[in-house]
C-alpha positions as CSV (number, residue, x, y, z in Angstrom):
1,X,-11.5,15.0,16.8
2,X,-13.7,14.6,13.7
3,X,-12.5,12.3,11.4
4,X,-12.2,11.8,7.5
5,X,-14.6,9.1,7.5
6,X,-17.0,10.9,9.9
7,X,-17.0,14.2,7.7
8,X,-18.0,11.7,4.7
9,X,-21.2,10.6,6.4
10,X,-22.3,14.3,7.1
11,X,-25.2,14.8,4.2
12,X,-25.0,15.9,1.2
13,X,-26.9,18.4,0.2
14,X,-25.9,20.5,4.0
15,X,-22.6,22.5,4.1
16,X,-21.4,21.2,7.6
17,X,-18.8,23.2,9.3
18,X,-15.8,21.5,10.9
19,X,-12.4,22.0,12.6
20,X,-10.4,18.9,12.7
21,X,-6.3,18.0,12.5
22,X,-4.8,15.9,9.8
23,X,-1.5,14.7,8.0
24,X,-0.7,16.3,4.6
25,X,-0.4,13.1,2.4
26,X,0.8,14.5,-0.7
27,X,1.4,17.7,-2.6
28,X,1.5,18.3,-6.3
29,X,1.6,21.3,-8.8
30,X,-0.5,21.1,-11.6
31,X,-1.7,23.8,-14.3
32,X,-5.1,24.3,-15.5
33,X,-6.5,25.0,-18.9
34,X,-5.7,28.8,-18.8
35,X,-2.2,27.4,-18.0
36,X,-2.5,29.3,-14.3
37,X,-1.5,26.9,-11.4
38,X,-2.8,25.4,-8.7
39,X,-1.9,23.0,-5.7
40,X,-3.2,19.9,-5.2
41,X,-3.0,18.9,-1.7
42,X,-4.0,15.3,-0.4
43,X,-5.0,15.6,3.5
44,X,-6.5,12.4,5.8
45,X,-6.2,10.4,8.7
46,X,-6.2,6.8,9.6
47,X,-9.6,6.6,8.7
48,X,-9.5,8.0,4.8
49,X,-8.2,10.9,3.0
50,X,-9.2,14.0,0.8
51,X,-7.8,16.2,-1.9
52,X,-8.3,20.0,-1.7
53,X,-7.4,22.5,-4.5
54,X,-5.5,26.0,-4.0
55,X,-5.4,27.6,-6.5
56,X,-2.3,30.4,-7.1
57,X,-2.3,33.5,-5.0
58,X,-4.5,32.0,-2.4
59,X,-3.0,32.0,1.2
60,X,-3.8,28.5,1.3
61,X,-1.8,27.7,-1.6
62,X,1.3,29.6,0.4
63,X,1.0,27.6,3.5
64,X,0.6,24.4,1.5
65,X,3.6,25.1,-0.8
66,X,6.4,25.5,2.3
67,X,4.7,22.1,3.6
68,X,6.1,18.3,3.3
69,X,4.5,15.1,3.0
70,X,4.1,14.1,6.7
71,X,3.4,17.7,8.2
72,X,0.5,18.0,10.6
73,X,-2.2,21.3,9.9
74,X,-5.4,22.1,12.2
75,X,-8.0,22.9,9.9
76,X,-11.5,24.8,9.6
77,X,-13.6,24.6,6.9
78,X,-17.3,22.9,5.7
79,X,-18.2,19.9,3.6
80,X,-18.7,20.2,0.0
81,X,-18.6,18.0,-3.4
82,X,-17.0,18.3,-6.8
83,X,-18.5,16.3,-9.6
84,X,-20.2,14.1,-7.0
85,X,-16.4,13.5,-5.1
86,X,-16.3,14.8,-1.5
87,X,-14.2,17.8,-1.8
88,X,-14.2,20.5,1.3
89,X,-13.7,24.1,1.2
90,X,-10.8,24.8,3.8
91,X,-11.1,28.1,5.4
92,X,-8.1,28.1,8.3
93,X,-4.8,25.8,8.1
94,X,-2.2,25.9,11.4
95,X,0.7,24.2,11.2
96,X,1.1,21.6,14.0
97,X,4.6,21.9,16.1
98,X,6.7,18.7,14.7
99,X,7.4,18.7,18.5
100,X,3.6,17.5,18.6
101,X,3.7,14.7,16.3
102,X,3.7,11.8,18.4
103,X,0.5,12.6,20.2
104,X,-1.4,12.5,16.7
105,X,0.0,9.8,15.2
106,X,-2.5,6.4,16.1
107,X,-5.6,9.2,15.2
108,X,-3.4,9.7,11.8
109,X,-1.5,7.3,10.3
110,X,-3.2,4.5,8.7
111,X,-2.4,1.0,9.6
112,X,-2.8,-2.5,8.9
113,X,-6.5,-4.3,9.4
114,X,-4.6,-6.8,11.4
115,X,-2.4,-6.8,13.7
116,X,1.2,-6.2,13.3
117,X,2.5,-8.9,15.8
118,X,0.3,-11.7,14.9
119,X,0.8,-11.3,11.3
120,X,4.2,-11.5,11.8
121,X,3.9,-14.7,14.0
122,X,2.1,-16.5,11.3
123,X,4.4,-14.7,8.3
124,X,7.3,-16.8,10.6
125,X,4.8,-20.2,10.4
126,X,5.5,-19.6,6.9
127,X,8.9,-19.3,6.8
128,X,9.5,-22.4,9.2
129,X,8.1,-24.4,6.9
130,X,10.0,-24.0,4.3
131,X,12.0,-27.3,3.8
132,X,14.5,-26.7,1.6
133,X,17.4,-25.6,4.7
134,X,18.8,-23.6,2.6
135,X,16.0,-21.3,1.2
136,X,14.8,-21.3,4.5
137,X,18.2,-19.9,6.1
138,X,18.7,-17.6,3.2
139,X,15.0,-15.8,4.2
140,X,15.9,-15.5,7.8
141,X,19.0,-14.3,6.9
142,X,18.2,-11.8,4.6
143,X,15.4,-10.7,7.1
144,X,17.5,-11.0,9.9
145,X,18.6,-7.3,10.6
146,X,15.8,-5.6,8.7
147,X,12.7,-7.6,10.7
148,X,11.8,-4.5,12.5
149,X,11.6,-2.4,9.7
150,X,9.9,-5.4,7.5
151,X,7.2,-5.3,10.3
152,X,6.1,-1.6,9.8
153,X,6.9,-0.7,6.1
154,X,4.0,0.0,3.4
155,X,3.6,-1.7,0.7
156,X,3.7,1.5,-1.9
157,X,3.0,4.9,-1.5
158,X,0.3,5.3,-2.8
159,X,-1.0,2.1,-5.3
160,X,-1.4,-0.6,-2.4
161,X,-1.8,-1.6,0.9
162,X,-0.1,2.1,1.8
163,X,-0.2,2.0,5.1
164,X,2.2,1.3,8.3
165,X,2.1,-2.7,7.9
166,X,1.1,-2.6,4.1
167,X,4.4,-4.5,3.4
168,X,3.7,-7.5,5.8
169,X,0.4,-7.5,5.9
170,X,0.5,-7.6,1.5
171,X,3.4,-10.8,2.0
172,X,1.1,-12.6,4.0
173,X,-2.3,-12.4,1.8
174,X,0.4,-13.6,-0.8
175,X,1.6,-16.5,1.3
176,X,-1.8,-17.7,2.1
177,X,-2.6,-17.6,-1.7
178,X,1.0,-19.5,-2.4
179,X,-0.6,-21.8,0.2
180,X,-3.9,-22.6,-1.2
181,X,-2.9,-22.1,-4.7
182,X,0.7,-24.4,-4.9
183,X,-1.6,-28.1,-4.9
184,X,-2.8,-27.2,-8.5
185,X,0.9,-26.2,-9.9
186,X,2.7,-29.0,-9.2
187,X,5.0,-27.8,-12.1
188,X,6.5,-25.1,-9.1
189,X,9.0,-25.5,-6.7
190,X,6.8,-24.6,-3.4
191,X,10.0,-23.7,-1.4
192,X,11.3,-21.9,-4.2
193,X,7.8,-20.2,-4.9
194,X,7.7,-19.0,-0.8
195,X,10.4,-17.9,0.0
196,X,10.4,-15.8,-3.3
197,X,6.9,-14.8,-2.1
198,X,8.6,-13.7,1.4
199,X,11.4,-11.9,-0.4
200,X,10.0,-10.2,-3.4
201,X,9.4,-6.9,-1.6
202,X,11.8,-7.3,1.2
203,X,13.7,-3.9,-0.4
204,X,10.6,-1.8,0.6
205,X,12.1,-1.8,4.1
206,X,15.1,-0.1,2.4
207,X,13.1,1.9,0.2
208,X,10.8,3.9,2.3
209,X,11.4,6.1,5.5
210,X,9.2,8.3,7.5
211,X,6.9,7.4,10.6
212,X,4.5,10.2,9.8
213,X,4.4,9.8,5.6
214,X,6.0,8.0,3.4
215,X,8.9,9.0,1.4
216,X,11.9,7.4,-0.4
217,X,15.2,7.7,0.6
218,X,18.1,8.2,-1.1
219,X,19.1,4.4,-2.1
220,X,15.0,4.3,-2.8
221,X,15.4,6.9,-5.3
222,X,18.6,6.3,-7.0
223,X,18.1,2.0,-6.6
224,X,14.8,1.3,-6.3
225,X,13.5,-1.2,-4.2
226,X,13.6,-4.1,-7.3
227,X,17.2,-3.4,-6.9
228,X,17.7,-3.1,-2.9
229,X,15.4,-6.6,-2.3
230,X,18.2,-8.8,-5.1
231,X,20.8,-7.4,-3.3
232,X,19.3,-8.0,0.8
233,X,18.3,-11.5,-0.9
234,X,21.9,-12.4,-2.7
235,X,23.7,-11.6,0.6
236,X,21.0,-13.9,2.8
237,X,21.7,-16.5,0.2
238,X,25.3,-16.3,0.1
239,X,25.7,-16.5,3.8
240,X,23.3,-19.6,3.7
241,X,25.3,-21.5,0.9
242,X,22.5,-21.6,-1.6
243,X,23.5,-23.5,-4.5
244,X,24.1,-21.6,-7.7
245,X,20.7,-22.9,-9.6
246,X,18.4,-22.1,-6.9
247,X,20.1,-18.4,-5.8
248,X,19.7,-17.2,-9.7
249,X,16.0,-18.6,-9.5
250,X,15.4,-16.3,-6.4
251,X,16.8,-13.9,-7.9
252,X,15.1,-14.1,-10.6
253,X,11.5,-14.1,-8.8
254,X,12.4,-10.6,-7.4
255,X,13.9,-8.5,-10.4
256,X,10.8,-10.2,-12.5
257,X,8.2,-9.6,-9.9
258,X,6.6,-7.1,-11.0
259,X,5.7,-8.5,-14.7
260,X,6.9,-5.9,-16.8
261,X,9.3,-3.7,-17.6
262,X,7.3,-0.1,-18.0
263,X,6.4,-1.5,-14.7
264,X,9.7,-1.8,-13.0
265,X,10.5,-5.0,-13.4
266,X,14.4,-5.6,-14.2
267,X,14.1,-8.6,-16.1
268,X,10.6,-10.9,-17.5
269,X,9.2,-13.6,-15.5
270,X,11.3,-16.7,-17.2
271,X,10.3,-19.9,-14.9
272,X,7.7,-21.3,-13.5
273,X,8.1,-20.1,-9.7
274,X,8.7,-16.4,-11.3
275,X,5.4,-16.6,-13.2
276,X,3.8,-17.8,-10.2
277,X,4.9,-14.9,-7.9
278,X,4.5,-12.5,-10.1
279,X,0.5,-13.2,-10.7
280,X,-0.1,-13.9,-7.1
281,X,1.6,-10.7,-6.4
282,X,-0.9,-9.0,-9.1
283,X,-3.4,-10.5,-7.6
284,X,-3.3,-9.5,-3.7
285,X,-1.9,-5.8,-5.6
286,X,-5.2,-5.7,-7.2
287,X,-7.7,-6.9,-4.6
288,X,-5.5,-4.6,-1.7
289,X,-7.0,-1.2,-4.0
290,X,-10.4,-3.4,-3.9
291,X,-10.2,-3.4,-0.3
292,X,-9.0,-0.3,0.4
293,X,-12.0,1.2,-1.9
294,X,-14.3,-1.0,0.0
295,X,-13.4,0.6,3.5
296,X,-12.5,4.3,2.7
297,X,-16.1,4.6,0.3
298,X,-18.9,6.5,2.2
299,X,-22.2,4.8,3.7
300,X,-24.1,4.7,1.2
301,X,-22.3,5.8,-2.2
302,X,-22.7,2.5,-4.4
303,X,-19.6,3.0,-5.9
304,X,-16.1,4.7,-4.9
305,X,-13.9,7.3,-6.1
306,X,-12.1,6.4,-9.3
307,X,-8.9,3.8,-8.4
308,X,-6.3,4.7,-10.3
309,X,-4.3,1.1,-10.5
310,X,-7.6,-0.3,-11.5
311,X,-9.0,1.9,-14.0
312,X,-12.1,2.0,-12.7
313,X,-14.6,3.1,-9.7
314,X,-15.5,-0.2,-7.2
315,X,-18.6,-0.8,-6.8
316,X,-18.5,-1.2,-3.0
317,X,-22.5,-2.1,-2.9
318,X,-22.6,-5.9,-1.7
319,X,-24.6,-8.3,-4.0
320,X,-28.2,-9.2,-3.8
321,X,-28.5,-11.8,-1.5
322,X,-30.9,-13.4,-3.8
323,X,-29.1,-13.5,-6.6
324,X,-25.9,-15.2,-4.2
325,X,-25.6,-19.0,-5.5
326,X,-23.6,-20.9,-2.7
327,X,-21.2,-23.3,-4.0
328,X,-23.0,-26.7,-4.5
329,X,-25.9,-24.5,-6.6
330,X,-23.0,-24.2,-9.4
331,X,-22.7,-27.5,-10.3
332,X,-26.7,-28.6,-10.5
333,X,-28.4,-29.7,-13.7
């Protein structure tokens, strides 16, 4: 099967004809200028994706329009670009039996660089450090019948680390940070600041659904996942006997996460250990659309497609290496 990444190499400047299967990411309606509208679909595989436009009338704007996020099409077509963005003209779409799914799914649903089960073996590290008994029981217990799901969720939808093992995979990089980062802030509460870490996200698991694609369900809609990880968090704790003080502080850390309100946040980062999480979790956010640019980018573009959460293209060319100080050069005369 030819893949995403593979139709991205093909050259430019040749129309290459292809047949290939893929998992419809996404579907949206929008209207152009002349107010007519047009579908536009988001298509790819474990190894990148694609938008295509169909436009009103067109069959493939039919087949498209009866189809949900996680349905599997056979497609025909050849390469193209629009405005220097790889964007291929489909000619055929078949609809792949759901009866069929399983086969494709390792070819199409992205997935964490590492592994699941040894990222969750050191996540657990983590956790068994934690000193403080009581935090510690609280994020075992509040993990304790969701570990399965914790293992497998993304970490969004779309913005980061959106993939099957986004979710753990996005609370490690943030414990390693927590890690490194804790010997310089000795104004935080490093068991506090971890097992907020471990929790912040931990309503993902409720919010999301779907092996194929990701959707929310119905608590994820009407509650949010802000919401869903306060209240998996609030029963862990209370079941561990966490003392008043340090329950509202982890509480805290996961309703003020996300920094600010237009951004979902319930509540603004108000101590020290919520400041912290919330700006490591910015960070790893951040640097998980960097990565994700880095490997889904062509051979050879010097920069990638425009990232939304960032703004901005990446430029995904490495630097000179002459122009690469190592870290003793910094601090010469």
């Amino acid at each position: 099967m030819t893949t995403v990444a593979e139709l991205k190499r093909a050259p430019k400047e040749q129309k290459v004809n292809f047949e290939t299967t893929l998992i419809v990411r996404n579907t949206t309606i929008k209207r152009a200028k002349n107010n007519s509208e047009f579908l536009m679909v988001e298509l790819g595989d474990r190894t990148g994706l694609f938008h295509v436009v169909c436009f009103e009338n067109s069959v493939l704007h039919q087949t498209f329009s009866d189809l949900n996020a996680g349905a599997i099409v056979r497609v025909t077509g050849h390469t193209g670009y629009y405005q220097n963005r790889f964007s291929p003209n489909l000619t055929t779409v078949v609809v792949v039996p759901e009866s069929q799914h399983e086969q494709f799914a390792d070819a199409l649903v992205p997935s964490a660089t590492e592994g699941v089960d040894e990222m969750w073996q050191e996540l657990a590290g983590f956790i068994e450090n934690i000193r403080h008994e009581a935090l510690r029981k609280t994020v075992e217990l509040a993990l304790e019948d969701i570990t399965e799901a914790f293992k497998v969720a993304p970490g969004a939808i779309s913005m980061h680390h959106a993939y099957r093992g986004g979710l753990l995979e996005h609370t490690l990089h943030m414990a390693r940070a927590t890690r490194a980062l804790l010997p310089s802030y000795p104004e935080v509460h490093g068991d506090l600041a971890m097992a907020g870490v471990i929790l912040h996200d931990v309503g993902k698991c409720l919010e999301y659904t779907g092996p194929m694609a990701t959707r929310r369900t119905r608590e994820g809609i009407m509650q949010g996942h802000v919401v869903l990880g306060y209240r998996q968090a609030r029963r862990g704790a209370l079941q561990a006997k966490l003392e008043a003080d340090l329950r509202d502080r982890l509480e805290h850390i996961i309703l003020s996460h996300q920094g600010e309100l237009e951004w979902g946040a319930a509540a603004k980062a108000a101590t020290p250990e919520a400041v912290f999480v919330s700006m490591v979790d910015n960070l790893d956010a951040k640097m998980g659309m960097i990565q994700h640019a880095l490997r889904n980018t062509a051979e050879g573009e010097e920069f990638s497609d425009l990232v939304p959460g960032l703004g901005a293209p990446v430029l995904v060319a490495p630097p000179i290496e002459s122009l690469v100080l190592q870290p003793d050069d910094l601090f010469k005369d």
